[in-house]
C-alpha positions in Angstrom: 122.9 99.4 126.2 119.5 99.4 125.2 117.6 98.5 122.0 114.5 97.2 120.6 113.1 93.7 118.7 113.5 94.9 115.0 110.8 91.6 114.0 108.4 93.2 116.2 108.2 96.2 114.4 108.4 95.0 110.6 104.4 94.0 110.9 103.6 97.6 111.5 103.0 100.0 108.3 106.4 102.0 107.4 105.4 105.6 107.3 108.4 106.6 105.8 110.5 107.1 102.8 109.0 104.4 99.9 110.6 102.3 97.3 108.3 103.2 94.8 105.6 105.7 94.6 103.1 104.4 96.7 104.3 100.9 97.4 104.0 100.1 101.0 105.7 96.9 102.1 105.1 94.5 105.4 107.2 91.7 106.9 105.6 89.2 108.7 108.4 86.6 110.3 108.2 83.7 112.0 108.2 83.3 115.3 108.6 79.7 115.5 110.7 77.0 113.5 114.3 76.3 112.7 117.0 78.2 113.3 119.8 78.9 110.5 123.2 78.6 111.5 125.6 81.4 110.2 127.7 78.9 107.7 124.0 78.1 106.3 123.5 82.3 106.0 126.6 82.4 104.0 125.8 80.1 101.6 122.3 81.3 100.9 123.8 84.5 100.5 126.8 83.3 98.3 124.3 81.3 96.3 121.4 83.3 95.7 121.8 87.0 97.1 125.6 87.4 95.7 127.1 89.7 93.1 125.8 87.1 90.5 122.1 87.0 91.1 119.0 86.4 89.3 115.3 87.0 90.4 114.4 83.3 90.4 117.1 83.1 92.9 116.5 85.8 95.0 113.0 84.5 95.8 114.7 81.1 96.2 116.5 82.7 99.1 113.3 84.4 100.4 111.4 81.3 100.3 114.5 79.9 102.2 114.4 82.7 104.8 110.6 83.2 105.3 110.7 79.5 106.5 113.2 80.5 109.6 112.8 81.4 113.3 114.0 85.3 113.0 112.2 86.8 116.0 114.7 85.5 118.7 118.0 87.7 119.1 120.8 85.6 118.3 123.3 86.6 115.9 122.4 83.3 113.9 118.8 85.1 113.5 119.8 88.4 113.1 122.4 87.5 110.2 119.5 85.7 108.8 116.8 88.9 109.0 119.3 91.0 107.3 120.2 88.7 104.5 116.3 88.1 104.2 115.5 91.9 104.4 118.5 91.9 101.5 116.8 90.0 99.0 113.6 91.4 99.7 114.4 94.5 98.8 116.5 93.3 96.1 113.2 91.7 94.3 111.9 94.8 94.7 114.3 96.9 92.5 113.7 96.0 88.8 116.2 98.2 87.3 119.8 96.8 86.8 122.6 98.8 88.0 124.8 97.1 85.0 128.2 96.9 85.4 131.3 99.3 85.5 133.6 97.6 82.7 
């Protein structure tokens, strides 16, 4: 089965749909560094990038993620890229989706 390197792509110019009207955002990932293992993805999730979150947090976790080796393919750094690319695009969305009670 074949596939391609996700990181190698994110520093390339998305061309299409945008978050916001005209907002154009690029990842650049480390290609070097430590790796994170997956009970250390969890808890920066659970921590940070949960239910209960806050924006201080979120960039916590970013800060914590942009600091990791994501451009090998192991699940330990692909878990990592999507719960960075989570909280990314979490800091992005300003509104609050409230909740349902």
């Amino acid at each position: 089965m074949g596939g391609f390197n996700l990181p190698r792509y994110l520093g390339e110019p998305w061309v299409g749909p945008r978050l916001d009207d005209g907002l154009i955002v690029t990842l650049k990932l480390r290609d070097n560094g430590p790796l994170m293992s997956i009970d250390e993805v969890r808890r920066v999730n659970w921590e940070y990038v949960g239910i209960l979150r806050s924006g201080e947090g979120l960039r916590k976790a970013v800060d914590l993620y942009e600091r990791v080796n994501m451009a090998v393919s192991t699940r330990e750094s692909n878990a990592a890229l999507v719960s960075y690319l989570t909280a990314y695009a979490a800091l992005l969305r300003t509104e609050s989706r409230g909740n349902s009670l």
